[in-house]
N, C-alpha and C positions, 0 to 999 in steps of 0.2 A: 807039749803045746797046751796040756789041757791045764797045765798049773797057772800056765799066764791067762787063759781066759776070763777068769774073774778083775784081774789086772785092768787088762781091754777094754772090760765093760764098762770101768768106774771111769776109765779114760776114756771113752767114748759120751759117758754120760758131761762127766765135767767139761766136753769141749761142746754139748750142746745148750749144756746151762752158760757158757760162757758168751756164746753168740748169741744168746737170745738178752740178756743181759746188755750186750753190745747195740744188740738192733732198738733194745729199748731207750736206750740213750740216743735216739735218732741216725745211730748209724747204720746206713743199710744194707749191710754186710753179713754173708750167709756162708754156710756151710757148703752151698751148690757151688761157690767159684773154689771149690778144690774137690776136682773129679776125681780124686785118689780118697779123699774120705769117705767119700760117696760110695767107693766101691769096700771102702774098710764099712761102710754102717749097714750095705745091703746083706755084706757075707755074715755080720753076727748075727746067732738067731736070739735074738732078744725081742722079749716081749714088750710090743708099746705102750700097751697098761700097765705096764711094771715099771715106768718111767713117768710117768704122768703125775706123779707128785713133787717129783720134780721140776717141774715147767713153770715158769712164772707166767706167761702168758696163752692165750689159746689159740695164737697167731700159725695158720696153719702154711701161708707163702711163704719164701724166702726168696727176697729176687733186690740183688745188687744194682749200683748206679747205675744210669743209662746217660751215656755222655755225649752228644751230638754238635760237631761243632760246622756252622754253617760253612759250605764251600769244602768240605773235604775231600779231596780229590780221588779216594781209595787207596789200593785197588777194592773193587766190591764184587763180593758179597763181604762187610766187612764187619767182625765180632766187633757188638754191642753192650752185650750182658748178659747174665746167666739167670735161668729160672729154676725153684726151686721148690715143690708142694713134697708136705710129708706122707702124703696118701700112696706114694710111691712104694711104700716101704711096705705095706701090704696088698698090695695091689698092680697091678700092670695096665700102667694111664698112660695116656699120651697128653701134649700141650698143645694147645691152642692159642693163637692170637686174632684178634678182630678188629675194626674201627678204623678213623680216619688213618690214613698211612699203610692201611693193608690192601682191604677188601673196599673202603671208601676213599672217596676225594677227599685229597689228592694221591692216586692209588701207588702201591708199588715199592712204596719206600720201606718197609719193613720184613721181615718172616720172623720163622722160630721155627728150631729144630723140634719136631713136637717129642722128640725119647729120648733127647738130652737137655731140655728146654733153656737150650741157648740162641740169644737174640741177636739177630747180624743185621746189619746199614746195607741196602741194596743199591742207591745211588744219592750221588750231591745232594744237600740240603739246603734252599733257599730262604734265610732267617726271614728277609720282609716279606714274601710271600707266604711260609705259613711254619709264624713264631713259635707254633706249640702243638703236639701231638697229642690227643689222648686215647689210649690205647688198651682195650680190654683183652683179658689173658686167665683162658679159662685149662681146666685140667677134666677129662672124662677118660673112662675105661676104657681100656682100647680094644675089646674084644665085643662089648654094646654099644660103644659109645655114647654110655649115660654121663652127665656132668656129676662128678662125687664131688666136688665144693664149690664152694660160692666164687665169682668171677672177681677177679683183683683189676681196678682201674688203675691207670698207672698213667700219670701226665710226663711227658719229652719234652723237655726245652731245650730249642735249638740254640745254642750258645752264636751270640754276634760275631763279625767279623767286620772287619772295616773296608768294605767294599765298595761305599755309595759318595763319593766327592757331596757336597752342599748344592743345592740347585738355587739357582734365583727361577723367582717369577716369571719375570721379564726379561730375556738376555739382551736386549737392545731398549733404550728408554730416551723417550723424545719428550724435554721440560723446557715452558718458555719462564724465563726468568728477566720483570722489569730492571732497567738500569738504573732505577731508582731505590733499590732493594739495597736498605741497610747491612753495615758488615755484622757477620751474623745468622743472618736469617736462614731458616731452613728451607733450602732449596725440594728436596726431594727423600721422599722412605724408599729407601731398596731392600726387598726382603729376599732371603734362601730360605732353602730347608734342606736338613739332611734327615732321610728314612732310616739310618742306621737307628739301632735300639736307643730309646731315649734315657737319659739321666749316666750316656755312658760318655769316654772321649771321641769313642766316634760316630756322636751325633753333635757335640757342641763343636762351634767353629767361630769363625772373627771374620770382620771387614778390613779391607784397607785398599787405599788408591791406589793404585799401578803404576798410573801416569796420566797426565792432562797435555794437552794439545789445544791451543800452542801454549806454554809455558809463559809466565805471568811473574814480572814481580810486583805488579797495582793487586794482583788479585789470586788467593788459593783457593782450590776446593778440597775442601777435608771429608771425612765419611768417619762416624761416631763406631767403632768398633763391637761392640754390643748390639747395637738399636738399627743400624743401618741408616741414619739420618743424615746426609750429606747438606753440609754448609760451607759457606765460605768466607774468607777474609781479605781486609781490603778493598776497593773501590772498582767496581764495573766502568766501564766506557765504552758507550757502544760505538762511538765513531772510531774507536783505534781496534777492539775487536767486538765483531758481532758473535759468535759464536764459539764453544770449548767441545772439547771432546774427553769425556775422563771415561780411563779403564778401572774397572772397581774388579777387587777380589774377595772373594770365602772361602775359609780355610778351614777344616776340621781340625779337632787334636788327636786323632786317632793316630796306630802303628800301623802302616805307614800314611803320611798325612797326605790327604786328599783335597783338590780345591778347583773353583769353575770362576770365572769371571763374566762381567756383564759391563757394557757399554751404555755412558751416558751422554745424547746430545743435546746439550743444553746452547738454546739460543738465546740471545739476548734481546731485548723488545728497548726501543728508544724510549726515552723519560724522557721527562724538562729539566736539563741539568744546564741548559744553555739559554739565557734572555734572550728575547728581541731586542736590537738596537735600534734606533734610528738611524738612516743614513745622512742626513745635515744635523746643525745644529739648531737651526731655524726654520720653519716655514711660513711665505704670505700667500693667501690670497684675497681676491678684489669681487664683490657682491652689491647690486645694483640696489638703493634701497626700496621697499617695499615686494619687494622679490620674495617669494618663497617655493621650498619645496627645488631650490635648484642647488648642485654639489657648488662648495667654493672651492675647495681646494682636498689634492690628497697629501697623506701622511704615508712615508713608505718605512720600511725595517727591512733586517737582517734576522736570521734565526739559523742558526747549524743544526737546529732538531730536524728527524723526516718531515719532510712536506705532508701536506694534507694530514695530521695527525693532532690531538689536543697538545699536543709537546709543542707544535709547532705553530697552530692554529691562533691569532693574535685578537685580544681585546681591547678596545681605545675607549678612553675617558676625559672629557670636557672637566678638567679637575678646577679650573680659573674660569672667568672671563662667560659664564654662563649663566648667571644670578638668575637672571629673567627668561631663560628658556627659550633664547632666539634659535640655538643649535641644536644639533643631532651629528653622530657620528657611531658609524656602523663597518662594519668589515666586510672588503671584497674576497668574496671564498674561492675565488681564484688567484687575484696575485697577493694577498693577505694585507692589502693596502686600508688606511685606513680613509673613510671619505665625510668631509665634515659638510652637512647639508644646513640649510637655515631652515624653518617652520615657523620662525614669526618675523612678521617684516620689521627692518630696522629702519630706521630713521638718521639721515643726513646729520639731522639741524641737533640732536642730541649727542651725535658724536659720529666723527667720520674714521676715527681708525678705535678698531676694538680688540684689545691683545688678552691671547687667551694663553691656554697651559692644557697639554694634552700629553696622558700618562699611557703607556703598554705595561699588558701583562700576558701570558697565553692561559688558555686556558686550562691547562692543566699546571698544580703548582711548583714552582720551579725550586729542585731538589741539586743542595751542593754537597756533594761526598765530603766530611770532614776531613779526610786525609789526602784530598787532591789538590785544594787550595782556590783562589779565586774568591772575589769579591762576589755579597750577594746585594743586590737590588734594594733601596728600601719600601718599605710598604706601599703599595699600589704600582711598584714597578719606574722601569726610566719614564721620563717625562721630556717632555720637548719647548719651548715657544713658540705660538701660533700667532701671527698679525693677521687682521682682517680688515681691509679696507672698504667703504660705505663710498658707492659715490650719488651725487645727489640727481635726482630728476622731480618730475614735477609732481607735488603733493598736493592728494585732492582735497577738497575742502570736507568740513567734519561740521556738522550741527552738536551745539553746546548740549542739545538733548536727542535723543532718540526715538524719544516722543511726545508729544505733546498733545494734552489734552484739555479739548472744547464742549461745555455743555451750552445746547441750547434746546429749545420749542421748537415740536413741529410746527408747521405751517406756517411761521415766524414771515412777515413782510420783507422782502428783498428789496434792495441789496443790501447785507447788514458783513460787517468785518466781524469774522469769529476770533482771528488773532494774526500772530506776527510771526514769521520763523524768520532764526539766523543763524547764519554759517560763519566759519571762522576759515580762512585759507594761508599756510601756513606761507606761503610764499606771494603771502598779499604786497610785496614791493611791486609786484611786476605781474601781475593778473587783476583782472575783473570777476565779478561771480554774475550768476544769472540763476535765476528761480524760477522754476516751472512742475507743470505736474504734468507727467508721462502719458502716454496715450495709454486708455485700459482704466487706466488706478482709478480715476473719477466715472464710472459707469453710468451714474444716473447725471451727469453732468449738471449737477448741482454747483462747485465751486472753480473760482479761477485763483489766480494768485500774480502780483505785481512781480514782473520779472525783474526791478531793479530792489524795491524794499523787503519783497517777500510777504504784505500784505496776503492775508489766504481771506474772501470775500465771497459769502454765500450767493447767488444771480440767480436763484431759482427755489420753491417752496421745500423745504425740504419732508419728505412723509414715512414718518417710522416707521409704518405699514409696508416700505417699496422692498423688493427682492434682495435689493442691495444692501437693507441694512441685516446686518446680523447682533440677534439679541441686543437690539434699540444702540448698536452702535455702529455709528457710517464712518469709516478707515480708508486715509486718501495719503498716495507716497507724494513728497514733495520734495525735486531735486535740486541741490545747488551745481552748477559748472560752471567749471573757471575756462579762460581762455587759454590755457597753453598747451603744447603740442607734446604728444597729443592730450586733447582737452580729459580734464579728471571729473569726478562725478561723487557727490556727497548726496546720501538720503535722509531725511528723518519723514515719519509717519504722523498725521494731525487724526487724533482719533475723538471723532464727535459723535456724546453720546446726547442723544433727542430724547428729550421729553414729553413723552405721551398725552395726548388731548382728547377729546370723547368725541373724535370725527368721524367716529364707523356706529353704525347698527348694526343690532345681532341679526344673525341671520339664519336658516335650517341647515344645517349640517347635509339634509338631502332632501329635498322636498318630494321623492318620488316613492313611497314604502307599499307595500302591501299586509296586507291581515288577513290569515287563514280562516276559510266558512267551518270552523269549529265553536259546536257552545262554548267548550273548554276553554278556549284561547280567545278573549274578548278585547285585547289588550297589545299595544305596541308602545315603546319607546321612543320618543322626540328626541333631537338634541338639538340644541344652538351653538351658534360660535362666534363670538364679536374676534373683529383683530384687534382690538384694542387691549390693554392690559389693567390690570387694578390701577385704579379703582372705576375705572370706565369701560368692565367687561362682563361676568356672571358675578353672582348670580344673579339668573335672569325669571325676570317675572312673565308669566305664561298665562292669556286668556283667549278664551271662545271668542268669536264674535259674531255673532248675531243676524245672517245674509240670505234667510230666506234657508228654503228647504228643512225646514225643522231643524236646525244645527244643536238648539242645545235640547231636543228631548233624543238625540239622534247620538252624541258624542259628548264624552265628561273629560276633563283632567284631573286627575288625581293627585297631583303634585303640581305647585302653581309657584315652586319658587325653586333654584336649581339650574344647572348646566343643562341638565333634560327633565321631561315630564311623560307623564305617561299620560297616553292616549283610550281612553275606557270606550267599547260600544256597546252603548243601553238597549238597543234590543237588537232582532232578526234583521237583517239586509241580505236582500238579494246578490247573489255574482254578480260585479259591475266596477265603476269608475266612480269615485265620489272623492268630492271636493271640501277638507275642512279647513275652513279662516281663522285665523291665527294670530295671534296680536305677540308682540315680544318686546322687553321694555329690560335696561339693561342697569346696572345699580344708580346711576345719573340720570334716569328718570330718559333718557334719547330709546326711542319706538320705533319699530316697523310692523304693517302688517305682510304676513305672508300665507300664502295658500299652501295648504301640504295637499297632494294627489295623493292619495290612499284607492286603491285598489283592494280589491274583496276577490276572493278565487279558492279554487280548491286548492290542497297543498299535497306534495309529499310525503311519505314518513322525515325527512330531511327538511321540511318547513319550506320547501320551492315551488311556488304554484306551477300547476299541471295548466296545458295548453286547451283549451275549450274544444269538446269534441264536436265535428258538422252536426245538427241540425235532419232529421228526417223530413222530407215534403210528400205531401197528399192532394189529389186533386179535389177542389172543393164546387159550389155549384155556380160559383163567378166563373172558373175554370173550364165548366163544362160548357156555359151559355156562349164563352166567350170562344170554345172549337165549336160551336152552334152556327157561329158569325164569320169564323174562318170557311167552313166548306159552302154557306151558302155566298162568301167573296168568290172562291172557287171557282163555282159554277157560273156566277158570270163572268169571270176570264175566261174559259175555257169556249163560252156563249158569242163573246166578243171575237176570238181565236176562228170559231168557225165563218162568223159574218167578214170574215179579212181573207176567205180563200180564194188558194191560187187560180182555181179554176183552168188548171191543168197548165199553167208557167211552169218551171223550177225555177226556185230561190239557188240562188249562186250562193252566195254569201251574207252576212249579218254585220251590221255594224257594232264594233265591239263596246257600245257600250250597253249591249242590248243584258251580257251576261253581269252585270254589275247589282250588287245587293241594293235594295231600297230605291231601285226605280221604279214606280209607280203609273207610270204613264205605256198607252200600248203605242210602238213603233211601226207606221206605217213603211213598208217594204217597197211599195212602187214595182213590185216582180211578181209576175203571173206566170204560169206553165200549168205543166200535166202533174197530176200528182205522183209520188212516188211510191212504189211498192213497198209496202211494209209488214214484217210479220210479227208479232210480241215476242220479245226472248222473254227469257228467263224474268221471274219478278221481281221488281227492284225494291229491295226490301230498304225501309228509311226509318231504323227503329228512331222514336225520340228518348229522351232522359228519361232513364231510371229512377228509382227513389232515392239512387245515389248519386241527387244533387244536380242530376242532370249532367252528370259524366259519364260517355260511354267507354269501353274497354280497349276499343279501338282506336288506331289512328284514322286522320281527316285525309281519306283517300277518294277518289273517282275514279275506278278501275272501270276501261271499256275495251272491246274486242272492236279492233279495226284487220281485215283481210286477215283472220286469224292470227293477228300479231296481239299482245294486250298492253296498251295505252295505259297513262294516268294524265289525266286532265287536270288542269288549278284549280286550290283549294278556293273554296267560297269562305265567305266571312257565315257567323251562325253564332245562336248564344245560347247560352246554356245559367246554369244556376251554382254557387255553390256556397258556403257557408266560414265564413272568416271567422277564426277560431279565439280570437278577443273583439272585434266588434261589427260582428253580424254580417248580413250577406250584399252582398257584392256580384257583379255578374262576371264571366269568365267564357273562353270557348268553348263550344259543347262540340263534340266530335261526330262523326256519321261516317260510315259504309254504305256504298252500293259497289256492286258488278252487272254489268250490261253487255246486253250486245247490239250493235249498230252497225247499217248498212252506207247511210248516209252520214255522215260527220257531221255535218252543218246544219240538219235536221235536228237530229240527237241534241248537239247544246243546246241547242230553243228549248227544246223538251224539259231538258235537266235543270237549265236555270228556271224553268216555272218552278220545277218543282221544290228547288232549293229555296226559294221563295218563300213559297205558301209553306213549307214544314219552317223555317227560319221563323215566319209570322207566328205562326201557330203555337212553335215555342217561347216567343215573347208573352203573347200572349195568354198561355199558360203559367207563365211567372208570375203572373199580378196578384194571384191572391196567395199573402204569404201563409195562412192555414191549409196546405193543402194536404187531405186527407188521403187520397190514394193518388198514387202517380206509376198508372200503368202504361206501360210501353205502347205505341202504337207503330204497326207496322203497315207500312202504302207500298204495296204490290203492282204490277203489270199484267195484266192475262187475257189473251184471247187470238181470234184468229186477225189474218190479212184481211187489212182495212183499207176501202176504196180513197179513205183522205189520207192522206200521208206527213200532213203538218205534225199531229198531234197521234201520241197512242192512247191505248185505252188506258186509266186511271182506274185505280181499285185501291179502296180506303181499308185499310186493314181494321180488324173486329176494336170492339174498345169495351170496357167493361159496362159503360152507359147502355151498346147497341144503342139503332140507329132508325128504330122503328117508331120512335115518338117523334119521326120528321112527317108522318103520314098523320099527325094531329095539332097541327102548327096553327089552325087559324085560315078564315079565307082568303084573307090577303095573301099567305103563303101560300095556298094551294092555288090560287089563279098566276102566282108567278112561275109556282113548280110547272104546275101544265104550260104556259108559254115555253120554257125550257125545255121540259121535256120532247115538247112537240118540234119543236127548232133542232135539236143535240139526236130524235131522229131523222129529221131531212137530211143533215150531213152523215149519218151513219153513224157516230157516237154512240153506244150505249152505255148506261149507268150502272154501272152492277152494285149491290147490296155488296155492305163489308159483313153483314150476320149472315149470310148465306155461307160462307168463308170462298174461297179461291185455287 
């Protein structure tokens, strides 16, 4: 044994040089797929480095094809491949494998014997799901399990198989295809796919038709093998069939050949493959002349396209017989009729029958299959003949002009003929006309007009100036009508333009202005305005004139020639009313004077005069002297009052006009009794006017206590003062309060009307002097005890800022009437109380 050893080795060596040799030329074939060598190279002891210059590469794996072919049915676990590292040969390794197909997704599908490092298929392989494995396979000691070499990546391609038929997109496919669609045309793209590996035969496949429903010799549908483009040949008709049904197929070239079909429903949509006809060969109809706007007659057709569709839908054309635009013709979108209407009237006497030519077409254009045959229409479609008959009525008359125009002068001497209208009536054999002007037209009733020659005759001034004329011209209808039934009616318009005369003066534009009490603003703007026109209107010449009141050191014009002028004030003026004269003369030398009212006032920030504030009043010493002369009237009424007692009668009643203002005269009563018991109420307080004007706060009431109930008695008349805020004072009611109390009723008014009286006078009298310097209130009270007279109570003059103590230095003449008074006002029991003592 020991002689062949040497033998062995060199055979051992040259079958490893051989195979490495082999693997280098890309084949991947090892010495690990023959487990009998394997066990021949483990048993030699030969040294690896003693080999090693023999190696051509330093490839240290050896791992044979790995062949997978998709779908293989087993059984499994089932050998794959063999692995093969030389680290074996000194060492005791185990094999390892790792990666998608083992330990990753998708798991399961691999192992390896790790001490024989053979590779086994654990279950089916599905190519479209996952084409390719890559699979690392490593070699470590199996006693450490450290890795002693580098790890070998190694890609599995799972070999195809033809398991996937071609799929369409769309197994079922709904195309509307017009019937107007040339032979040819591309109906539809149908696509598949097959997932089988690409660039193989079992992913390329073909198209073709299965079958069509219903079967056609007008018409085929073909499908382009390659591309999937189904087209057809031949001519559509949708009246014989509306709709096809083609079965389409895909076929792969694979072993063994797979294929799916898909359905296509193709409808067909109507075209215009079929004219309108006419149903006659003629139509007339009869239109009354002068008519418009009314249908004469219809045009009707036939069409075999769908209804309501542009196929079907009909267009008509006045292609004759409508030079002059008397027709129209339009289509009824219900029965597709056509209807010819007139828009301009026609005329008898120019012709009573009018033959026309009316063409159809539809609206959509009409398409003939060149393989189906049939005549086509020519341009603008069939046509028809239309007669129209005119029949005649009565025509009205027409004026040779439409207008006519009159110049003359205003204010021209009447009666004067402006001019002549005439009418023409075409059926003047047998009518009369008549000329008139309508009620309205003539507003200012200026003109009449001869109802046989049509004379138009001015009968009144005519004035450029009137409302009626617009921009200097006076515009009147003037109508002719003829006598027949029913009677007809012609217009023309006479338009007269008037010529302008210098019969107006200018005049102020406003005569009423104001100018603000500002130094700053000394100045305002005039304007004038003649109604006349050039050259009898501005510009107008503007002067002062000269009327008293200083006018011209007083007011200037600054501008004396113009539409307006301005108005200058030369010096200070009081708040007030002023009057400036005015002279205005217009380019023809015609004048007027006029007053401008200019007002002076305070103004606004806005330039609006502000309304005049009241006026404060003060009593001055006409005021005082003249309440001097009121309380000594007083006391002789009051004097008189006592010499008239009842001497113990009662007074029933008073005649009413005893309580009336401004009666002056005393009322003998004719009634005596006992007097009545009387006690003072409360004091009747009668302020008069304030400094405001003499208006008090209150309403004009007479409040009195009757059997504890409280009364209002009627207002008395009373005056008061107050201040009119543009031009001064004026008198107005002055208002007053009391509250009383009364036992007697009929007593008490006697009472009250004195007293309204004497305060009424007093406040007149008070008014007189308009300086008044203070205007202190005065207040007339009541106080004291039960008095034996009962006509009259005690009176108490309320304090006044004068006092009342310079009545005790009056003069003899006063004091010998005071003491009469006095002496008399105590016999009846009256005493006088001092208003400075107060109450």
């Amino acid at each position: 044994m020991r002689k062949y050893t040497p033998f062995l080795l060199l055979l051992t060596v040259a079958v490893a040089c051989g195979l490495n040799l082999k693997r280098d030329a890309g084949n991947e074939q090892t010495l690990a797929h023959s487990s009998t060598l394997k066990r021949v190279v483990r048993k030699l002891s030969v040294d690896p480095d003693s080999l090693r210059p023999l190696r051509r590469s330093k490839r240290r794996w050896v791992l044979t094809t790995i062949e997978v072919v998709e779908g293989d049915p087993g059984p499994f676990p089932k050998f794959a491949a063999n692995l093969f590292n030389d680290r074996e040969i000194n060492l005791t390794i185990k094999y390892l494998v790792s990666g998608p197909g083992v330990d990753e997704n998708p798991r399961g599908y691999f192992s390896v014997d790790d001490k024989t490092g053979e590779v086994y298929m654990l279950k089916t392989v599905d190519r479209e799901a996952t084409p390719t494995f890559v699979i690392k396979f490593d070699v470590a000691e199996r006693r450490t399990g450290r890795i002693v070499d580098q790890s070998l990546m190694f890609n599995i391609d799972v070999k195809d198989k033809n398991d996937n038929a071609p799929k369409f997109k769309h197994s079922v496919v709904d195309v509307i295809l017009k019937e107007n669609s040339p032979a040819g045309s591309d109906v539809f793209l149908l696509q598949a796919e097959d997932i089988d590996q690409r660039g193989t035969p079992n992913s390329e496949f073909s198209y073709s038709v299965v079958s069509q429903e219903p079967p056609s010799t007008k018409s085929q549908f073909n499908i382009n093998p390659n591309t999937g483009i189904v087209s057809f040949e031949g001519c559509l008709d949708y009246q014989s069939t509306k709709s096809y049904k083609i079965l389409v197929e895909a076929k792969d070239h694979g072993e063994p050949q797979l294929s799916s079909t898909a359905t296509m429903n193709i409808k067909i949509e109507d075209a215009n493959n079929n004219p309108p006809v006419f149903v006659k060969k003629e139509f007339t109809g009869n239109v009354k002349e002068h008519q418009v706007g009314v249908p004469v007659l219809r045009v009707s057709v036939e069409d075999k396209d769908t209804p309501n569709t542009p196929a079907w839908r009909a267009k008509y054309t006045v292609t004759k017989g409508n030079e002059d635009g008397n027709y129209k013709i339009k289509t009824d979108p219900q029965t597709n009729d056509g209807i010819l209407t007139v828009i301009k009237p026609m005329d008898y006497e120019k012709g009573a029958r009018n033959e026309l030519e009316i063409s159809v077409e539809n609206e959509e254009p009409l398409y003939i299959c060149p393989g189906a045959g049939g005549s086509v229409p020519t341009a603008g479609g069939y046509r028809v003949p239309v007669v129209v008959n005119v029949e005649d009525v009565n025509d009205p008359p027409y004026f040779e002009h439409s207008e006519i125009v009159v110049y003359q002068t205003e204010g021209t001497k009447v009666p004067i003929q402006l001019c002549k209208v005439h009418a023409v009536d075409l059926d003047a054999a047998h009518s009369t006309l008549r000329y008139e002007i309508p009620e309205g037209s003539d507003p200012a009733k200026w003109l009449t007009v001869d109802n046989n020659t049509g004379e138009v005759t001015a009968i009144a001034e005519m004035d450029r100036e009137s409302p009626y004329v617009n921009n200097s011209i006076y515009s009147v209808i003037v109508l002719a009508v003829d006598d027949g039934k029913p009677p007809q009616t012609g217009t023309t318009t006479v338009l007269i333009h008037l010529t302008d005369v210098n019969d107006n003066s200018p005049f102020l534009a406003s005569k009423y202005v104001h100018m603000c009490d500002d130094p700053k603003n000394t100045s305002i703007v005039v304007k004038a305005i003649d109604k006349d026109i050039e050259p009898y209107s501005g510009p107008f010449i503007f002067q002062l004139l000269d009327k008293g009141n200083d006018v011209m050191n007083t007011w200037k014009l600054e501008q004396l020639q113009g539409e307006s002028i301005k108005l200058l004030r030369l010096r200070e003026l009081p708040i007030g009313n002023y009057t400036v004269p005015l002279k205005i003369v217009d380019q023809q030398g015609l004048e007027t004077e006029e007053d401008l009212m200019l007002r002076i006032c305070e103004c606004s920030q806005e330039g609006v005069c502000r309304p005049l504030e009241a006026q404060s009043t003060s009593f001055g010493g006409a005021a005082i002297g003249a309440l001097i002369g009121a309380l000594l009237l007083m006391l002789l009424l009051l004097l008189c009052c006592v010499r008239c007692d009842c001497s113990g009668k009662k007074i029933s009643e008073f005649p009413p006009d005893t309580v009336d203002e401004g009666n002056q005269t005393l009322i003998k009563y004719n009634d005596e009794g006992g007097g009545c018991s009387s006690q003072a109420s409360q004091p009747i307080i009668m302020p008069l006017p304030t400094a405001d004007h003499g208006m008090a706060k209150n309403g004009m009431q007479n409040v009195f206590e009757l059997d504890g109930t409280i009364q209002t008695l009627p207002q008395h008349s009373s005056w008061g003062l107050r201040e009119d805020r543009m031009y001064g004072m004026h008198m107005e009611p002055a208002m007053y309060s009391r509250i009383m109390s009364l036992k007697e009723l009929n007593l008490e008014s006697e009472r009250m009307s004195l007293q309204e009286k004497i305060a009424a006078r007093l406040f007149v009298l008070n008014g007189l002097d308009a300086n008044f310097n203070n205007n202190e209130p005065h207040v007339y009270a009541e106080e004291g005890e039960l008095d034996k007279v009962h006509s009259l109570d005690d009176i108490s003059i309320a304090n006044n800022s004068q006092g009342l103590d310079f009545l005790q230095d009056l003069g003899p003449k006063f004091s010998t009437l005071g003491g009469v008074c006095q002496e008399d006002l105590t016999q009846k029991g009256f005493t006088l109380k001092s208003a400075t003592n107060g109450y």
